[in-house]
Legacy VTK file of the C-alpha trace (Angstrom):
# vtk DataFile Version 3.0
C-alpha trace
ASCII
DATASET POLYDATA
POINTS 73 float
20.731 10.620 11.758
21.068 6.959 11.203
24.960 6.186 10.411
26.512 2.601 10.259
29.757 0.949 11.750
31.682 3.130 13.708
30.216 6.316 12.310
26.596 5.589 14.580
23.971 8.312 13.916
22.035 10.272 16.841
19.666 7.930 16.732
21.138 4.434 17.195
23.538 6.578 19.860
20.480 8.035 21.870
18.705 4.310 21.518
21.929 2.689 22.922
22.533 5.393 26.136
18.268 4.888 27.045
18.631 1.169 27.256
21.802 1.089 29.051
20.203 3.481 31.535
16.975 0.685 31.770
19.345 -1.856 32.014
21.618 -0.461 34.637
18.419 0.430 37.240
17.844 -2.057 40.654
14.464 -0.701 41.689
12.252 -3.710 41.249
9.124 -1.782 41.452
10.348 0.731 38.693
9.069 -0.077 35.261
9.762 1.634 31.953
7.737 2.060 28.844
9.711 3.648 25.413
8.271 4.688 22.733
9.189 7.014 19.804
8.497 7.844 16.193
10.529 8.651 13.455
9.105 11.350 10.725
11.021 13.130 7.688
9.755 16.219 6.532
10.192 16.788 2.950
8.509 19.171 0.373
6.582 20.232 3.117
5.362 16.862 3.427
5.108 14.926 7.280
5.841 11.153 6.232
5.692 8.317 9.073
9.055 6.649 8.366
8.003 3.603 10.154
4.638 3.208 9.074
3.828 0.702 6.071
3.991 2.447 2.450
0.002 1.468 1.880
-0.913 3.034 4.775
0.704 6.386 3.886
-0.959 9.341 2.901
-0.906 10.579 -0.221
-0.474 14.296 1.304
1.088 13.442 3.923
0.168 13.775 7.881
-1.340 16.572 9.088
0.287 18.672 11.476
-1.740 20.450 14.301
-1.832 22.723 17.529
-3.361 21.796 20.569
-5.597 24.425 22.617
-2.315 24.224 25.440
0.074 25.270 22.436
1.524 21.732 22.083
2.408 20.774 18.569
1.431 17.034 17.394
1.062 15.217 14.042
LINES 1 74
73 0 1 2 3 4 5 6 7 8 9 10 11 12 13 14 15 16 17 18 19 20 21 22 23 24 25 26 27 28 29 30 31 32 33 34 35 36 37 38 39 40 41 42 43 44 45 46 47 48 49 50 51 52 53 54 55 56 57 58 59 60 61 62 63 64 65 66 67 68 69 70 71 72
């Protein structure tokens, strides 16, 4: 997922192509916003990787179902 050197995970790949695409745009009045999140399930546990360890919980987060059928955590 990660990777280092010349072996580059998905993710720092996938970073790298969205900003080049920001970068590379001339429309003036176009504006961008990015944001993502990064979780690891594990023992059916939903962690926040980025989040700080004392504000974790101890179950981990809670995954749910919206009325529309969208999944969130």
């Amino acid at each position: 997922m990660i990777g280092y050197g010349k072996n580059k995970g998905i993710v720092p790949i996938a970073c790298d192509e969205i900003f080049k695409r920001i970068n590379s745009n001339t429309d003036e009045e176009r504006k961008y916003q990015v944001q993502f999140s990064m979780l690891e399930i594990y023992n059916e546990k939903v962690q926040d990787l980025l989040g700080d360890e004392a504000s974790k919980p101890t179950g981990g987060l809670k995954v749910r179902e919206s009325q529309s059928g969208a999944v969130y955590v």
